[in-house]
TORTIVO-202601 format. One record per atom (N, C-alpha, C, O): residue number from 1; atom name; z, x negated, y negated. Coordinates in steps of 0.02 Angstrom, whole numbers, plus 32768, in hexadecimal, padded with zeros to 4 digits. Atoms other than C-alpha are relative to their C-alpha. Layout:
BEGIN
PAZA     i   at     zz     xx     yy
PAZA   NUM   CA      Z      X      Y
...
REM end
This chain:
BEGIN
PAZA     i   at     zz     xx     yy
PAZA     1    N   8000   7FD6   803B
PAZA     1   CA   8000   8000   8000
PAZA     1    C   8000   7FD4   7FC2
PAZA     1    O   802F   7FAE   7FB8
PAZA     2    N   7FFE   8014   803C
PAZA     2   CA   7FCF   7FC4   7F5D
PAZA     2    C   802C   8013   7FD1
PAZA     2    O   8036   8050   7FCF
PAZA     3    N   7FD7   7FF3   8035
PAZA     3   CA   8045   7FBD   7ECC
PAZA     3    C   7FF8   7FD6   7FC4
PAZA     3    O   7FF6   7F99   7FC4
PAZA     4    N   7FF6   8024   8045
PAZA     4   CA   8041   7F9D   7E0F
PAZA     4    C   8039   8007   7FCF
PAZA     4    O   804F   803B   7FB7
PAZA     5    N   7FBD   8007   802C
PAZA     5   CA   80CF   7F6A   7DA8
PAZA     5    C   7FFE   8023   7FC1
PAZA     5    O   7FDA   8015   7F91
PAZA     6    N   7FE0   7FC8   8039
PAZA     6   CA   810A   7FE7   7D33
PAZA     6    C   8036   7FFD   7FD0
PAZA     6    O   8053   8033   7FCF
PAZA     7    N   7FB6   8013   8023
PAZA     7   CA   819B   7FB1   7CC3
PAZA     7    C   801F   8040   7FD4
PAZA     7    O   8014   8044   7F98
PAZA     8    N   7FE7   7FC1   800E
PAZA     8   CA   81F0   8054   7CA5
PAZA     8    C   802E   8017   7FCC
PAZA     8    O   803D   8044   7FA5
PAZA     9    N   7FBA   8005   8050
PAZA     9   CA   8273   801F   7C3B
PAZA     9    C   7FF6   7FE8   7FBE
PAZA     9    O   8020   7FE6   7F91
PAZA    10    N   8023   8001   802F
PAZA    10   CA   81FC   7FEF   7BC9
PAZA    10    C   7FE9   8035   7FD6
PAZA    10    O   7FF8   8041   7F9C
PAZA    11    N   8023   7FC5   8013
PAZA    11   CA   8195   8082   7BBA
PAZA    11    C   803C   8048   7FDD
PAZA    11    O   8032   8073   7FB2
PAZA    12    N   7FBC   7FEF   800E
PAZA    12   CA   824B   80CD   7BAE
PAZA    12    C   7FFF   801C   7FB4
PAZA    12    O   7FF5   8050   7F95
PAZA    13    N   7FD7   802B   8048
PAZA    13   CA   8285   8078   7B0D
PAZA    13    C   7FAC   8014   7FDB
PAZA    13    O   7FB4   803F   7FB0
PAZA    14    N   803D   7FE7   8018
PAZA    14   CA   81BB   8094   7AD5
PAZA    14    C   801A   8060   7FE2
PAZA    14    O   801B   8078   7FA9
PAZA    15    N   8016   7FB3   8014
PAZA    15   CA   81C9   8156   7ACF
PAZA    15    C   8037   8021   7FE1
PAZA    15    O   8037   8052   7FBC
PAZA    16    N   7FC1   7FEC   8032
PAZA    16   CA   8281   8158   7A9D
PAZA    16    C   7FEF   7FFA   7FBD
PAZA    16    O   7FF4   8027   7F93
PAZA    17    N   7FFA   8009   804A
PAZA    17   CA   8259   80F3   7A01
PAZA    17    C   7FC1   802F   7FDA
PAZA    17    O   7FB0   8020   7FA1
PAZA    18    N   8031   7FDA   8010
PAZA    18   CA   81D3   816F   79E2
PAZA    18    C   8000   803F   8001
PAZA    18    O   7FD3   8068   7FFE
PAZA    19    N   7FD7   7FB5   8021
PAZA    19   CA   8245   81FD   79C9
PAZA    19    C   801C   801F   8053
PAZA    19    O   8057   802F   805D
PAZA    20    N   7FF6   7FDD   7FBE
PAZA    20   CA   823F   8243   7A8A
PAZA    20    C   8056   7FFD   801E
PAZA    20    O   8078   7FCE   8009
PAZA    21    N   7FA4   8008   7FF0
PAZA    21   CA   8300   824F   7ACE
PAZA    21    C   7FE2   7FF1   8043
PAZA    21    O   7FAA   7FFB   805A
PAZA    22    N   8001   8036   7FCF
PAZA    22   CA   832A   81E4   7B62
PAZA    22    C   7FFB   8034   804A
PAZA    22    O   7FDF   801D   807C
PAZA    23    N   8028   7FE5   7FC6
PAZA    23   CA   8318   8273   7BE6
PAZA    23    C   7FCF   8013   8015
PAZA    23    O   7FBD   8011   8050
PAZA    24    N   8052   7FFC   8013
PAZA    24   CA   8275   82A2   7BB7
PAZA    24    C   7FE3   7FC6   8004
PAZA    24    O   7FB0   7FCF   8025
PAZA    25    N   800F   802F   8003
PAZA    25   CA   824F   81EC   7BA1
PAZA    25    C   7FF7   7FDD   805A
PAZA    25    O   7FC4   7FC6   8072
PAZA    26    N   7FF4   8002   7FC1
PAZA    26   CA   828F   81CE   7C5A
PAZA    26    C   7FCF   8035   8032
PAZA    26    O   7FBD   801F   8069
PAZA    27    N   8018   7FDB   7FCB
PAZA    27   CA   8235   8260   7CAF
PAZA    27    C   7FC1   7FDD   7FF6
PAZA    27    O   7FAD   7FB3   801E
PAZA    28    N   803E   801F   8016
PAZA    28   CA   818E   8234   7C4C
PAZA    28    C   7FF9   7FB1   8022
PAZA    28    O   7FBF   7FA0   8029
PAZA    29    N   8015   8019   7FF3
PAZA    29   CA   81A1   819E   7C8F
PAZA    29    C   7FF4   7FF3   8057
PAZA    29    O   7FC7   7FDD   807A
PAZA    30    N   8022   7FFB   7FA8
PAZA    30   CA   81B9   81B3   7D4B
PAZA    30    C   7FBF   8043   800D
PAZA    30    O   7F9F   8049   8041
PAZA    31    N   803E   7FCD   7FF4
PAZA    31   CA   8135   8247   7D3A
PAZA    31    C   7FCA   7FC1   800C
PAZA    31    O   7FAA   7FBC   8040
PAZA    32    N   8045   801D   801F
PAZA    32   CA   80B5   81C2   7CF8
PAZA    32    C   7FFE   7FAC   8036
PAZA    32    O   7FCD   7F87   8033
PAZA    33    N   7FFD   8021   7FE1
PAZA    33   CA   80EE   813D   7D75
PAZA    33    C   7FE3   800D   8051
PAZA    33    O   7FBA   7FED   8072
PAZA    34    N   802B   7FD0   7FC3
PAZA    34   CA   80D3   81BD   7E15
PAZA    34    C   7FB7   800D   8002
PAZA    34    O   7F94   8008   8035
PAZA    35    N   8041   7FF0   800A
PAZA    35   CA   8031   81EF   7DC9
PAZA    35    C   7FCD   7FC1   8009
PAZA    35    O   7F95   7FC8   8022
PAZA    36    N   802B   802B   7FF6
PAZA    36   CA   7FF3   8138   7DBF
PAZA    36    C   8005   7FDE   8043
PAZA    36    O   7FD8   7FB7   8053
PAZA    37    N   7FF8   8006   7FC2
PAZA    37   CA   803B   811C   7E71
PAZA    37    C   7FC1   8027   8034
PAZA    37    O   7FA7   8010   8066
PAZA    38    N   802D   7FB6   7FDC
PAZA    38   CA   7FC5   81CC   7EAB
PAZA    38    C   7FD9   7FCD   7FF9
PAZA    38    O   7FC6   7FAE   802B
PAZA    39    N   8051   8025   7FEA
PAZA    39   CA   7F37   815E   7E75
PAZA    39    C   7FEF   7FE1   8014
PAZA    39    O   7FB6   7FE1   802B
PAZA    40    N   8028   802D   7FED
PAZA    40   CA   7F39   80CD   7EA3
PAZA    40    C   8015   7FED   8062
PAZA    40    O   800F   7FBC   8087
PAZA    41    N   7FF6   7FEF   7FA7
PAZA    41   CA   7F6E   8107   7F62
PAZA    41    C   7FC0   7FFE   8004
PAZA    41    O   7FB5   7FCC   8026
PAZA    42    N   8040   7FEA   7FDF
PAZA    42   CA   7EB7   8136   7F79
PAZA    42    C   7FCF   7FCA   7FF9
PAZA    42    O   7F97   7FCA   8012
PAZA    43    N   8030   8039   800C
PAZA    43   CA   7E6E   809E   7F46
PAZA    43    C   8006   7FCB   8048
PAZA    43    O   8036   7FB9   806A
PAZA    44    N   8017   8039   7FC2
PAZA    44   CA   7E11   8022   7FD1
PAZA    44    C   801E   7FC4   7FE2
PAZA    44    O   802D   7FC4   7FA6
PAZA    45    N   7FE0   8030   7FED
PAZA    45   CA   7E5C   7F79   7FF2
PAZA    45    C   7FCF   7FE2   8005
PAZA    45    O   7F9F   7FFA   8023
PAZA    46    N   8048   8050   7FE7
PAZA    46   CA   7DE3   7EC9   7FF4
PAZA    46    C   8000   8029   8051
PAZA    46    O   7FD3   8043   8071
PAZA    47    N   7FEE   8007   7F88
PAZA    47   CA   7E32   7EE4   80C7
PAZA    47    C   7FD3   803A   800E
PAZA    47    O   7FA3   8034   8033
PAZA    48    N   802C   7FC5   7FED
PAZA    48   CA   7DE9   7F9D   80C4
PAZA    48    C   7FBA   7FEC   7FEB
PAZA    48    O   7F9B   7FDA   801D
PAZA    49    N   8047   800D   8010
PAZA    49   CA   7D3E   7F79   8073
PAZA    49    C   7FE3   7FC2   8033
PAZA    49    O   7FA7   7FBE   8043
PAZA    50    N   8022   802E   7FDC
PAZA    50   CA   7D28   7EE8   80DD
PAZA    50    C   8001   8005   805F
PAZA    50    O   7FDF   7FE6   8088
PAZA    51    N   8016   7FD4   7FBD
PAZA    51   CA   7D54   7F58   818B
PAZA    51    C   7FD8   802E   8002
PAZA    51    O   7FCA   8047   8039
PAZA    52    N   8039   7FD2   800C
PAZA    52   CA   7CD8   7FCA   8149
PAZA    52    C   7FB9   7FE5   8008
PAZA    52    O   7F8C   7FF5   802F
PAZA    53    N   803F   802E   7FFC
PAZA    53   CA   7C55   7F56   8128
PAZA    53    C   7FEE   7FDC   8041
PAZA    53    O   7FB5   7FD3   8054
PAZA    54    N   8003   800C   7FAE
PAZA    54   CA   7C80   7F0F   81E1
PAZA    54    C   7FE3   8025   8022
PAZA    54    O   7FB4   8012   8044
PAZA    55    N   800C   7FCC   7FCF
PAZA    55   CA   7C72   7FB5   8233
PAZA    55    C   7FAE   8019   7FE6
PAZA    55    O   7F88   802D   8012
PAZA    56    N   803A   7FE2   8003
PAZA    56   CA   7BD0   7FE8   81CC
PAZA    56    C   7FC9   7FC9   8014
PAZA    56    O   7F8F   7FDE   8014
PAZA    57    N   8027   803A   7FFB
PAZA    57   CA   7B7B   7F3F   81F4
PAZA    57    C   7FEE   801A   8068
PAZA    57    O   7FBB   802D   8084
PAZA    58    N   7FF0   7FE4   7FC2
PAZA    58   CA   7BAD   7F6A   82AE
PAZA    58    C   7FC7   8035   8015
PAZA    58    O   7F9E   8037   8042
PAZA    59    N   8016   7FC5   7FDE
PAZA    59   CA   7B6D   7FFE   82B5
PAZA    59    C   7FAE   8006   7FE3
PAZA    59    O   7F7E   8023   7FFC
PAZA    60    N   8057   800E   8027
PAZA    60   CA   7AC8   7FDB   8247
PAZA    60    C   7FD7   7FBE   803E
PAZA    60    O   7F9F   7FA7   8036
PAZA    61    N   8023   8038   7FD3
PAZA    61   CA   7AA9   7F51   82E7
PAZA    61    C   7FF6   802D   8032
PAZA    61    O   7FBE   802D   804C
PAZA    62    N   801C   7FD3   7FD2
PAZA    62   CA   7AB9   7FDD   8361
PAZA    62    C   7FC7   8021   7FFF
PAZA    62    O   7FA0   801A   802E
PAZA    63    N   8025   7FE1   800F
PAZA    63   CA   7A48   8049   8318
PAZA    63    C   7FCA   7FF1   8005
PAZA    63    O   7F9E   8016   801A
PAZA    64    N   8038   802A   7FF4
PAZA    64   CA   79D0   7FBF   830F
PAZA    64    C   7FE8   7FEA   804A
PAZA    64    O   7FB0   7FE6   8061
PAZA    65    N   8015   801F   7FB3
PAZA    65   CA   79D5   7F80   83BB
PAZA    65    C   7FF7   805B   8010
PAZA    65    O   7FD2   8049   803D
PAZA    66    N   7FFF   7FE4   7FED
PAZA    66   CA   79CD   8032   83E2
PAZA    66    C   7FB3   8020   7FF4
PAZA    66    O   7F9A   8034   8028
PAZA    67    N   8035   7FF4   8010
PAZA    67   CA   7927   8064   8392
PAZA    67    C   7FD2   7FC2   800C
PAZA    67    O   7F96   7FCC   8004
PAZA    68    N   8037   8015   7FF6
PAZA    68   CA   78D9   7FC5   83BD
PAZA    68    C   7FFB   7FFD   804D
PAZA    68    O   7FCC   7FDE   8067
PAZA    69    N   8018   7FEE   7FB9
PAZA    69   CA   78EB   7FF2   8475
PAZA    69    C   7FEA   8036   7FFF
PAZA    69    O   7FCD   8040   8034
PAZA    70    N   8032   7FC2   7FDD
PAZA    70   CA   78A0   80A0   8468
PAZA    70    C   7FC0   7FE1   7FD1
PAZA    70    O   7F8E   8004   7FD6
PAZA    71    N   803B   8022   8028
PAZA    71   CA   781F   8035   83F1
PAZA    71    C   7FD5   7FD6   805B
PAZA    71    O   7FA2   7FED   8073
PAZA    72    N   8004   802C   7FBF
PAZA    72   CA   7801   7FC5   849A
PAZA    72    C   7FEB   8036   8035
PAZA    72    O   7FB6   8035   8055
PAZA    73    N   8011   7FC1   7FC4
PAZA    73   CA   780B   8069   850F
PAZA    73    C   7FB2   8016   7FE1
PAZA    73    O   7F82   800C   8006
PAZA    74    N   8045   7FF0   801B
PAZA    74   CA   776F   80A6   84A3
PAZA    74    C   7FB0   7FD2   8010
PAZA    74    O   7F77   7FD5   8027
PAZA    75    N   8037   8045   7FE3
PAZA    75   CA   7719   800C   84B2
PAZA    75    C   7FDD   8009   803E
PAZA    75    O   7FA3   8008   8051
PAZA    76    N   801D   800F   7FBC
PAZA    76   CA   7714   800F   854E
PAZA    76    C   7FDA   8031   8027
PAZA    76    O   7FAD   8027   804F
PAZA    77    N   801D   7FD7   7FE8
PAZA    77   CA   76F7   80BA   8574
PAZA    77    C   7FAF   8001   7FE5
PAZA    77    O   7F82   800C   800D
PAZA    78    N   804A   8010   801D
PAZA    78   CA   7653   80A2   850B
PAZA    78    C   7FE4   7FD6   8032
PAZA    78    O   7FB7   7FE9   8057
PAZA    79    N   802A   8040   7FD3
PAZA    79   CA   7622   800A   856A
PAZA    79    C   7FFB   8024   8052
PAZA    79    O   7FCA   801A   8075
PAZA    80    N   7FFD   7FDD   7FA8
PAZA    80   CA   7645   806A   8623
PAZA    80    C   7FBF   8037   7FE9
PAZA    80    O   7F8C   8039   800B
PAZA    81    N   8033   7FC7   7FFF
PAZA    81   CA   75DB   810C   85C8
PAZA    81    C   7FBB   7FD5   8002
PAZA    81    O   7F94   7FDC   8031
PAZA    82    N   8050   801C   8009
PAZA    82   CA   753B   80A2   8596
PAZA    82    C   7FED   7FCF   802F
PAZA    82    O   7FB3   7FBB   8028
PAZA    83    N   801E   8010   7FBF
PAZA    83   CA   7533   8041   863F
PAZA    83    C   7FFA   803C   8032
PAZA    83    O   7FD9   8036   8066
PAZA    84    N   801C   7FCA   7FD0
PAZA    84   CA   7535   80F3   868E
PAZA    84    C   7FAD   8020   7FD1
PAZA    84    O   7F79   803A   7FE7
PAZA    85    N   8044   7FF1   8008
PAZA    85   CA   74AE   8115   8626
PAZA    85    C   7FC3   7FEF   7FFB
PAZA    85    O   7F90   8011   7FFA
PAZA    86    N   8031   8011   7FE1
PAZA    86   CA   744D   8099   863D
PAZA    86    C   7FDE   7FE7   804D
PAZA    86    O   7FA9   7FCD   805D
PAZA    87    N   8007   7FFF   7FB3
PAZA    87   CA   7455   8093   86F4
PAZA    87    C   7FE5   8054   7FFC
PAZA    87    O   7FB3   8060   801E
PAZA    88    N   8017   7FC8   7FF6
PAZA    88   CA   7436   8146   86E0
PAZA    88    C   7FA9   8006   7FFE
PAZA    88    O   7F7F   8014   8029
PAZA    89    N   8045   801A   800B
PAZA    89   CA   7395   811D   867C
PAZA    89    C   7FD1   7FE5   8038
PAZA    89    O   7F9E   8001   804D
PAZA    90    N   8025   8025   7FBA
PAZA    90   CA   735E   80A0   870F
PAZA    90    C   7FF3   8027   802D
PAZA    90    O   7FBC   8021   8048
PAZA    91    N   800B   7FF0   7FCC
PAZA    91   CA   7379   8113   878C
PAZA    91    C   7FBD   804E   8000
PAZA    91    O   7F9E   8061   8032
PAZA    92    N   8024   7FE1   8011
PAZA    92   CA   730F   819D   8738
PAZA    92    C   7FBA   7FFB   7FF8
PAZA    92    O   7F8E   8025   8000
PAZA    93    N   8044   801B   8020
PAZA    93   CA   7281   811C   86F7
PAZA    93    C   800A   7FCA   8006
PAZA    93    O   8025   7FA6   7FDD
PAZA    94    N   7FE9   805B   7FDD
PAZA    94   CA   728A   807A   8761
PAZA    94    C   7FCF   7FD2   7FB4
PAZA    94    O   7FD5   7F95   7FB1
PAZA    95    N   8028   8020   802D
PAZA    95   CA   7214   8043   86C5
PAZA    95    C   8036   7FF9   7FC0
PAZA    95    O   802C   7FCB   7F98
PAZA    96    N   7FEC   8005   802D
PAZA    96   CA   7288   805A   8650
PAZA    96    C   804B   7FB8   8004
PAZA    96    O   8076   7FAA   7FDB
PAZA    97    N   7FD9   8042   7FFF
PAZA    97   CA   72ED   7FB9   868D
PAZA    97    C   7FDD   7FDC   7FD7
PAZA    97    O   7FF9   7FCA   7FA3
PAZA    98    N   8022   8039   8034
PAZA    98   CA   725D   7F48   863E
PAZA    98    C   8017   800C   7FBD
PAZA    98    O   8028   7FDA   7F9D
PAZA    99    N   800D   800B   8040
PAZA    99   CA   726D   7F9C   8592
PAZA    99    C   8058   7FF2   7FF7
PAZA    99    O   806C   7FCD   7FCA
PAZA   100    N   7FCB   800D   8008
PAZA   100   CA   7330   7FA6   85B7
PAZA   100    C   8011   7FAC   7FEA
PAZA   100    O   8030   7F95   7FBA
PAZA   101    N   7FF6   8052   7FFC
PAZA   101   CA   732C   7EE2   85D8
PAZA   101    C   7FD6   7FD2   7FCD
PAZA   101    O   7FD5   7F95   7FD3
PAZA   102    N   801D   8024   802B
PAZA   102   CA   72C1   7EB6   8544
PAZA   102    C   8024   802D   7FBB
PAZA   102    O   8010   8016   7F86
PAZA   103    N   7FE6   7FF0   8032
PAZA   103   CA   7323   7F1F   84C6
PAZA   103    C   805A   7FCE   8007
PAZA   103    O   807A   7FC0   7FD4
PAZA   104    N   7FBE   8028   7FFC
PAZA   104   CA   73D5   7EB6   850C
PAZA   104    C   7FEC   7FBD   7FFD
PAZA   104    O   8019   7F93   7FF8
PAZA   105    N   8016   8036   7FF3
PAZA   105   CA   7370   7E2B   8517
PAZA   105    C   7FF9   7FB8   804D
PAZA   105    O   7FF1   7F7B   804E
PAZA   106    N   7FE9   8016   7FCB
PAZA   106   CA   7386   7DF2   85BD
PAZA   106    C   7FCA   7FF8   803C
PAZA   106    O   7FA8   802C   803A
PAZA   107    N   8030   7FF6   7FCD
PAZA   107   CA   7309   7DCA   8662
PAZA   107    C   8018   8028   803D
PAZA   107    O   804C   8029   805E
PAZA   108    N   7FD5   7FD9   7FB1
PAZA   108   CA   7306   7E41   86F1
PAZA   108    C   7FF9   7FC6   8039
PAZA   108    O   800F   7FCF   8071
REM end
């Protein structure tokens, strides 16, 4: 828990000498002490921002390895479809191996 120093007995003697009476002076000041306590509860920590930044790094590597294996699954399924189709081709139009094998570049 974060905490900032407040010197109370300052702020005190401040609002007394500025007419306010010393119980009024006293509440006003633990009101305004609580209130700056409320805020700065909610505030991140270096430690929190830098388990955050851990966990989103983390999880920004999963994500990645995770899309470049269905990237890879694609691949491949492509490469399995267009050798069924050109075996398909062949088996339809044994001629169409030559133009197959001169568009891959390759000798039958």
């Amino acid at each position: 828990m974060t905490t900032i120093t407040f010197d109370t007995l300052a702020f005190v003697k401040k609002l007394k000498s500025a007419g306010i009476s010393e119980p009024q002076a006293e509440a006003m000041s633990d009101a305004f002490k609580e209130a700056q306590q409320a805020s700065i509860d909610g505030l991140a920590t270096k430690n929190n921002l830098k388990e955050l930044e851990l966990a989103v790094k983390t999880e920004i590597k999963e994500v990645e390895l995770r899309i470049n294996a269905k990237i890879d699954k694609l691949l491949f399924d492509i490469k399995v479809f267009f050798i069924i189709m050109l075996c398909a081709m062949v088996i339809l139009n044994p001629k169409a191996l030559d133009v197959i094998s001169k568009i891959l570049g390759t000798v039958k």
